[in-house]
C-alpha positions in Angstrom: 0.0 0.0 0.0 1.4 3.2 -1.3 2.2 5.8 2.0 -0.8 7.9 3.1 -0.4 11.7 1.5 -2.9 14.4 2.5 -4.7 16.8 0.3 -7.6 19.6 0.1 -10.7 18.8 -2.0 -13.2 21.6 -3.4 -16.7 20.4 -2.2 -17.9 23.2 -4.6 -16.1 21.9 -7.7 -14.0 18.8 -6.4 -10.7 20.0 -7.4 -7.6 18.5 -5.8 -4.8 21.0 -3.8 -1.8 19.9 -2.5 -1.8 22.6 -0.1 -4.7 24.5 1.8 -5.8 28.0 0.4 -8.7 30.3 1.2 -10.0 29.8 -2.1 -10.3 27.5 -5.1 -8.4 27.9 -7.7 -10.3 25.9 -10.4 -14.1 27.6 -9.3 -13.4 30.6 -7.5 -15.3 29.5 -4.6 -14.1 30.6 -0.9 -13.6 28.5 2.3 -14.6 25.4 0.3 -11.0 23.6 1.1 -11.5 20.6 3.2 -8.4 18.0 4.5 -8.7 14.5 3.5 -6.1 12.1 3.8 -6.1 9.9 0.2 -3.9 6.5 0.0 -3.2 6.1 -4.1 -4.3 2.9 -5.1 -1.6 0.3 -7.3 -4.6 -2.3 -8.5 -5.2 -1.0 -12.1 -7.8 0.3 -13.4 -10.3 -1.3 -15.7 -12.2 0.4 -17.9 -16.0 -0.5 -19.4 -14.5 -3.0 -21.6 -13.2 -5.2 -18.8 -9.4 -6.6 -18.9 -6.5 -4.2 -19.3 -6.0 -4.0 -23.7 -9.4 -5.2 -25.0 -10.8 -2.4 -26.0 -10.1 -1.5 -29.7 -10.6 0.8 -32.4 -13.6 0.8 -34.6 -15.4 2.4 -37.6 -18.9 4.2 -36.8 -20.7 1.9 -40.2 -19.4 -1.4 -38.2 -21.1 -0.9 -35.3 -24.4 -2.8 -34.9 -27.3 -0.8 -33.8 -29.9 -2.2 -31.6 -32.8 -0.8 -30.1 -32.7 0.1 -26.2 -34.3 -2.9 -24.4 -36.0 -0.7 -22.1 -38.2 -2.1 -19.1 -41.3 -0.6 -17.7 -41.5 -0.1 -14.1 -45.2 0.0 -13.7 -45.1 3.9 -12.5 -46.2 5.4 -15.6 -44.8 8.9 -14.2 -41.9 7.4 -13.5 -41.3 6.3 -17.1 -42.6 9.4 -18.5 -39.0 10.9 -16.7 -37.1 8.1 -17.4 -37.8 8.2 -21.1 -39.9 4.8 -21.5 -38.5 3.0 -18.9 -35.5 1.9 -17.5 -32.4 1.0 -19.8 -30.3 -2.3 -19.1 -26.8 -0.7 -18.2 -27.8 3.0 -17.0 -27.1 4.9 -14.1 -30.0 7.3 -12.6 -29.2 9.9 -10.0 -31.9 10.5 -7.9 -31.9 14.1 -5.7 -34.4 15.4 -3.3 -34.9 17.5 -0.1 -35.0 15.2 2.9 -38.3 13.4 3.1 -39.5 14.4 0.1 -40.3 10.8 -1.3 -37.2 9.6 -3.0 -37.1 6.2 -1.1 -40.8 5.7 -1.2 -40.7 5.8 -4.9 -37.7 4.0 -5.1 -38.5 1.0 -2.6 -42.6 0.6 -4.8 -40.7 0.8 -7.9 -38.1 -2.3 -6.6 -41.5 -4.0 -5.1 -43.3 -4.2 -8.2 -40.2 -4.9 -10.5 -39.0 -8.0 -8.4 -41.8 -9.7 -9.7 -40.5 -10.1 -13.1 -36.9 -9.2 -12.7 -34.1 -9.9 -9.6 -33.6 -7.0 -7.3 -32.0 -5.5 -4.8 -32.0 -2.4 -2.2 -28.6 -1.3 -0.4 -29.4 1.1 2.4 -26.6 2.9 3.9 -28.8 4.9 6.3 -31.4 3.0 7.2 -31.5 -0.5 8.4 -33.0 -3.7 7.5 -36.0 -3.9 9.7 -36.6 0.2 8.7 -36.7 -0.6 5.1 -39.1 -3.1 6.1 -41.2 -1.0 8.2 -41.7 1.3 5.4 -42.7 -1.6 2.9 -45.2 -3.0 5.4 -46.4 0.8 6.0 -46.8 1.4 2.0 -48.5 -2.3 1.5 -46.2 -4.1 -0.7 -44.7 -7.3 -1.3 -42.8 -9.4 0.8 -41.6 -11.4 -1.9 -38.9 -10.7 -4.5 -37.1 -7.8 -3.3 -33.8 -8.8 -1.5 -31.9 -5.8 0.7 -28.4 -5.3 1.8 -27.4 -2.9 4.8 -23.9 -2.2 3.7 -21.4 0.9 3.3 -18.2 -0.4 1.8 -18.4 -0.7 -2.3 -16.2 -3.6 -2.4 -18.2 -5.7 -0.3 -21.5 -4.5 -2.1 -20.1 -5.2 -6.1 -18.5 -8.5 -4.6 -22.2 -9.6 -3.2 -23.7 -7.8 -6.8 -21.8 -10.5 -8.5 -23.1 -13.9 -6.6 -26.7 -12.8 -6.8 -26.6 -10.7 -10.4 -29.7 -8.5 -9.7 -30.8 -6.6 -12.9 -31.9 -3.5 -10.9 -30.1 -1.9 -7.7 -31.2 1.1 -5.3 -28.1 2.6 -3.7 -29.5 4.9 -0.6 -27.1 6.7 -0.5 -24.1 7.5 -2.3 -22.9 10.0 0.6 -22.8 6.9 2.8 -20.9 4.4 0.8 -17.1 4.5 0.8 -14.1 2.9 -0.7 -11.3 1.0 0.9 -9.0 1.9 -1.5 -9.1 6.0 0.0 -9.3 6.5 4.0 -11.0 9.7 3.5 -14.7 9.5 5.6 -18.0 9.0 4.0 -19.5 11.6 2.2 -15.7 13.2 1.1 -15.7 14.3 -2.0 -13.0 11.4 -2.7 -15.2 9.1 -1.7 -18.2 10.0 -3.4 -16.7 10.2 -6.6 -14.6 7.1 -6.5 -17.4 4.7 -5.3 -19.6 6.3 -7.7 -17.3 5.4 -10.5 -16.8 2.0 -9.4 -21.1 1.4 -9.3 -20.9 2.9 -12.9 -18.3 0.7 -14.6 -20.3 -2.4 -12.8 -23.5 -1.4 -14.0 -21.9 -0.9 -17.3 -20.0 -4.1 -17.4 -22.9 -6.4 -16.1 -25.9 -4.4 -17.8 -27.5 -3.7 -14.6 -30.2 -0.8 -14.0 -28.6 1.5 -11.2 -30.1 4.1 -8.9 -28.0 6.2 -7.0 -29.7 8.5 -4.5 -28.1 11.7 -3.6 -28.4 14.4 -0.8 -29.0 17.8 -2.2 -27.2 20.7 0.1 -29.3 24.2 1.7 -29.3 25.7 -1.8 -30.8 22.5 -3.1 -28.2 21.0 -5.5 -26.9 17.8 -5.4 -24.5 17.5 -2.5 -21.2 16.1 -3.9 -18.7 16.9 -6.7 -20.4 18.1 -10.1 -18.5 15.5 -11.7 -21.0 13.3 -10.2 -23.7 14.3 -12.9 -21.7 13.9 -15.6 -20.7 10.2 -14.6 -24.4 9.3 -14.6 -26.7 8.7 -17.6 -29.9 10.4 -16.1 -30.1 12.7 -13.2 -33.8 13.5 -11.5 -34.8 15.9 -9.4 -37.5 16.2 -6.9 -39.5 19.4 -7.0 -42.1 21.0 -4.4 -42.2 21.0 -0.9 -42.0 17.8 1.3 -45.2 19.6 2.9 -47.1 19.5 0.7 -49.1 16.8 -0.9 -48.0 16.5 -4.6 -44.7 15.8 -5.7 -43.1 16.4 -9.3 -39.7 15.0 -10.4 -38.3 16.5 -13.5 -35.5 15.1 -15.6 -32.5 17.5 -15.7 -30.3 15.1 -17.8 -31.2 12.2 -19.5 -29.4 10.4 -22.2 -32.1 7.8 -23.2 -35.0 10.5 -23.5 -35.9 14.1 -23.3 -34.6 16.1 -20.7 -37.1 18.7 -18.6 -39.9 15.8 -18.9 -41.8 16.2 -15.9 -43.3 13.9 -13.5 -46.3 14.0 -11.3 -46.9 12.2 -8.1 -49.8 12.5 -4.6 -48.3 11.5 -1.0 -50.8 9.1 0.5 -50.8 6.7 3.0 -49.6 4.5 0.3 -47.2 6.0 -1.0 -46.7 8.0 -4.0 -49.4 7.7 -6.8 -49.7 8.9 -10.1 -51.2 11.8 -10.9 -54.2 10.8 -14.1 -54.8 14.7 -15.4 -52.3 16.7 -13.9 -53.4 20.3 -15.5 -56.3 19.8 -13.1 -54.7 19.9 -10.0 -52.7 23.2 -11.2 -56.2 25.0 -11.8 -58.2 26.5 -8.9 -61.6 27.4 -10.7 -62.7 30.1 -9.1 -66.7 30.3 -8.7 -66.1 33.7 -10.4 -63.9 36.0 -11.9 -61.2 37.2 -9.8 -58.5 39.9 -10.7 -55.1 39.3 -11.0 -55.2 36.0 -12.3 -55.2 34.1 -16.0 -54.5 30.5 -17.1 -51.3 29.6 -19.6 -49.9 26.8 -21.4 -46.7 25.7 -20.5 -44.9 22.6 -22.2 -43.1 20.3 -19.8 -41.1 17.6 -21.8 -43.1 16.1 -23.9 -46.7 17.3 -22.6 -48.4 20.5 -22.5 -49.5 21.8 -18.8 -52.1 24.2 -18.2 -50.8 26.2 -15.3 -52.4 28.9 -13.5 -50.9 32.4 -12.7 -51.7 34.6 -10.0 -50.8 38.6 -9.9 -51.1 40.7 -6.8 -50.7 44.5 -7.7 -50.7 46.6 -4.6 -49.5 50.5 -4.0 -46.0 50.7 -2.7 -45.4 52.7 0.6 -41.2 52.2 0.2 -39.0 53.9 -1.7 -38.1 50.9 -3.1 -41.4 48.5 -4.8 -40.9 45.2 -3.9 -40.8 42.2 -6.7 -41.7 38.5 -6.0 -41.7 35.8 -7.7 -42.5 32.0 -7.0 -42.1 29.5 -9.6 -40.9 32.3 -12.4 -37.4 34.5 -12.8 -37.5 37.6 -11.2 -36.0 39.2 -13.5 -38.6 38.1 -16.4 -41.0 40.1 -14.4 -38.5 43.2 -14.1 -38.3 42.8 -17.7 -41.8 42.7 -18.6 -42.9 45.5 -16.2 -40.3 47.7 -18.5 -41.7 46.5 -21.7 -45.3 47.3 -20.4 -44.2 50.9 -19.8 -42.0 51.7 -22.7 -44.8 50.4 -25.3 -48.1 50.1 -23.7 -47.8 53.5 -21.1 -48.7 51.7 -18.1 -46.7 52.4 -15.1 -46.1 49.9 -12.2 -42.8 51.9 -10.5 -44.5 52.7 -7.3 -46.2 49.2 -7.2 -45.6 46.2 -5.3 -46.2 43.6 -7.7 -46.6 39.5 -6.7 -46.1 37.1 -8.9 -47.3 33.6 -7.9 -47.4 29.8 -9.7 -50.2 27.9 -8.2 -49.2 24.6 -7.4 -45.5 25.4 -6.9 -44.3 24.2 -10.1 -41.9 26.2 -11.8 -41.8 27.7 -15.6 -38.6 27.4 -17.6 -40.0 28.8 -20.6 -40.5 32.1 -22.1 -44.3 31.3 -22.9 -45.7 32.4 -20.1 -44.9 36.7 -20.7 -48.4 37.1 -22.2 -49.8 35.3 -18.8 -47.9 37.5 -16.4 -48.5 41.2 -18.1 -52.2 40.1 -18.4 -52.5 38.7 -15.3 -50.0 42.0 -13.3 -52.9 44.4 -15.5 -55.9 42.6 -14.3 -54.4 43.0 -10.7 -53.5 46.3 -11.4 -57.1 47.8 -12.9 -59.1 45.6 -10.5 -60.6 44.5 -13.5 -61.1 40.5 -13.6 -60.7 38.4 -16.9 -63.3 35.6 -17.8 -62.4 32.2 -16.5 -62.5 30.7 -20.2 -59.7 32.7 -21.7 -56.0 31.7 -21.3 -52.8 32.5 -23.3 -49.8 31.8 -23.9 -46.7 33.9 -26.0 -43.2 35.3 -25.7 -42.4 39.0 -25.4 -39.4 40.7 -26.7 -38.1 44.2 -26.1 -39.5 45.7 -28.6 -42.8 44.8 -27.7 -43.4 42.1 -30.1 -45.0 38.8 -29.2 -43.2 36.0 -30.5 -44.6 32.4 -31.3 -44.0 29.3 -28.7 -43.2 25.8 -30.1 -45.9 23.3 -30.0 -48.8 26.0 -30.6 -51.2 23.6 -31.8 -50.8 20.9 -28.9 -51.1 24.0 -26.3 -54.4 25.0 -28.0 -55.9 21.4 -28.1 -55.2 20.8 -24.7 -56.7 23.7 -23.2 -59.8 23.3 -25.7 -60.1 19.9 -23.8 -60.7 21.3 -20.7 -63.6 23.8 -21.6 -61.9 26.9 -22.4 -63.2 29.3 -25.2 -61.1 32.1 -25.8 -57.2 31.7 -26.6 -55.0 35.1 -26.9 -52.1 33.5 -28.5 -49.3 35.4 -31.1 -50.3 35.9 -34.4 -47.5 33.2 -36.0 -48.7 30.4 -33.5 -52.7 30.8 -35.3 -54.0 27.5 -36.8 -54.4 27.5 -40.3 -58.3 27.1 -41.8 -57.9 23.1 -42.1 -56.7 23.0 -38.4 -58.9 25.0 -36.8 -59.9 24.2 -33.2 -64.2 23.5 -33.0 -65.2 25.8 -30.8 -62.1 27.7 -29.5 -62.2 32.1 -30.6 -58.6 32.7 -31.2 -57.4 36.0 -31.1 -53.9 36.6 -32.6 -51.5 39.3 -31.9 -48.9 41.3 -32.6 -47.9 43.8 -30.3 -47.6 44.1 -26.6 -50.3 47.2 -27.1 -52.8 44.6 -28.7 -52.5 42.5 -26.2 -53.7 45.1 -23.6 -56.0 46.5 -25.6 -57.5 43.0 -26.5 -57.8 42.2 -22.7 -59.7 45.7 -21.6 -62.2 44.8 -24.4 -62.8 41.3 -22.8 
């Protein structure tokens, strides 16, 4: 065994110094240095293609193609994220605020696979007779699923290999640790060397491999950021762990579409899938009320219909306040401008609130026409009709600009009983794909677009 050295890791970027500083070199970020003491392995390394010198050189029109042999995991949701269902060989990183869900989902998803496929749970946190607590508490299976309480990587790929399971849950990958480093648990070294040696066996024996992660205060994934780039799909919890739905969206994914979202409901079962989910984003309101407007958001593969709340309210600071849950706030600052410099309505000495109901939150640009039509209604006290929604981008100059996927936006919100669209003037049907009863009302101009919701 080579002779113990120590050295400082970034835990923002997880660089490696040989001497302490006050801040990173490679990421700029201070105080982030932390002493670990590394030993420097002599086994060699193998790479995907097992032994030392098998790997060779070959031309892209040799290569066989074969479709993915993707498995279903019975969580429709779940897939949806996942692209289809799980890949043999791929590596998912799961990340969540604490008790948010992620082994619920992950212990019914291992309970309804072990029917048809051999699996098995490694808990590095929890032990045996808690991961059966919560199995008896969600009403699943006894049979099928096999667990394994252990920490040390070596001992969990050397068990992996006598009982070849197709699927594996590692919970979590702060936990487990390498005896080839005598850093602690949870070091950046240790996290990113065990992680790498799960990958190259999932890789090697084409097994299906979750990895859970812990997610730090500003709620990234706790960890080196090489971390991501080692795995093939990395998902992300969203919402509060207080509430009762839960939505995991799909930041990477290299077997499907990334930003695919994923809707579940807390119950005393555990997570269930969410049937219509634009209905749970939608309050209804019994009758008008100002300040708020539905919009049509496209999440993945699907379109959403979200609603958009908009609280207007006079200033008494010298400086207005600006709030925004679920959007950018400076997309609002933005759009507040563009509503003065072309439309001549002021909102400097306003406090304006800008809210998502259901705490989901937009990515996209198509919600503008949502928030200055829903910051006016708030504004005027003037209330727009419950059947109208919208959906555009605007630009500086005042312009609205189309959204992809018009079409599917417009069918979707036609199928849940709305009648007027206000849309941009490039995203209109054409005569042979015209919507049965759906007004549309294109525009142009950021000035139309007020005008056209006064007249409403």
């Amino acid at each position: 065994m080579a002779k113990a050295k120590i050295q400082y890791n970034c835990t923002a970027c997880g660089a490696i110094h040989t001497k302490w500083a006050g801040q990173c070199g490679d990421c700029g970020e201070w105080n982030t240095m932390s002493e670990t003491i590394a030993v420097i392995s002599s086994n060699n390394k193998q790479g995907f293609a097992g032994k030392k010198g098998n790997a060779r050189i070959q031309a892209l029109e040799d290569i066989k193609m074969s479709k993915d042999v993707r498995t279903p995991t019975q969580i429709s949701e779940l897939d949806r994220v996942l692209g289809g269902g799980l890949v043999h060989g791929s590596v998912t990183l799961i990340g969540g605020d604490p008790g948010i869900g992620k082994s619920t989902l992950l212990t019914q998803t291992l309970a309804r696979l072990s029917d048809t496929l051999p699996c098995l749970y490694v808990t590095g946190e929890e032990s045996l007779q808690q991961v059966g607590l919560r199995a008896h508490r969600l009403g699943l299976k006894d049979k099928g699923l096999k667990l394994l309480s252990e920490t040390c990587v070596e001992s969990i790929i050397t068990l992996a290999m006598e009982q070849l399971p197709k699927v594996i849950v590692i919970d979590s990958i702060q936990t487990i640790y390498t005896e080839a480093l005598q850093s602690a648990p949870g070091a950046v070294a240790q996290v990113r060397e065990s992680a790498a040696q799960l990958v190259r066996f999932a890789k090697q024996t084409g097994t299906a491999l979750f990895l859970v992660g812990h997610v730090t205060k500003e709620g990234t994934l706790a960890g080196p950021r090489v971390l991501e780039h080692m795995v093939d799909t990395v998902l992300y919890f969203e919402g509060d762990p207080g509430e009762r739905y839960r939505m995991i969206r799909a930041i990477k994914n290299r077997f499907g579409a990334v930003n695919e979202l994923g809707i579940f409901a807390m119950t005393d079962e555990g997570l269930k899938t969410v049937s219509n989910p634009s209905a749970i984003f939608l309050s209804r309101h019994e009758n008008p009320v100002p300040g708020s407007i539905i919009t049509v958001t496209r999440e993945g593969s699907r379109p959403l219909l979200i609603e958009l709340q908009a609280l207007v309210d006079e200033s008494h600071s010298n400086n207005p306040r600006r709030v925004c849950l679920g959007l950018d706030p400076n997309r609002l600052n933005m759009l507040l401008a563009v509503m003065h410099r072309h439309a001549g309505i002021a909102m400097f000495d306003q406090d304006v609130f800008i809210n998502i109901v259901g705490g989901v939150r937009l990515t996209e640009t198509s919600a503008d026409t949502a928030l200055i039509l829903a910051a006016l209604s708030s504004f005027r006290d003037k209330p727009l009709p419950t059947d109208v929604f919208t959906f555009g981008e605007v630009g500086l100059a005042g312009e609205i600009r189309p959204v992809p996927n018009g079409q599917e936006r417009l069918r979707e919100a036609a199928k849940h009983g709305f009648k007027t669209a206000i849309i941009p003037k490039a995203n209109k049907p054409r005569k042979g794909d015209a919507i049965e009863g759906l007004n549309i009302i294109a525009v142009q101009r950021v000035s139309e677009l007020i005008d056209t919701a006064i007249t409403l």
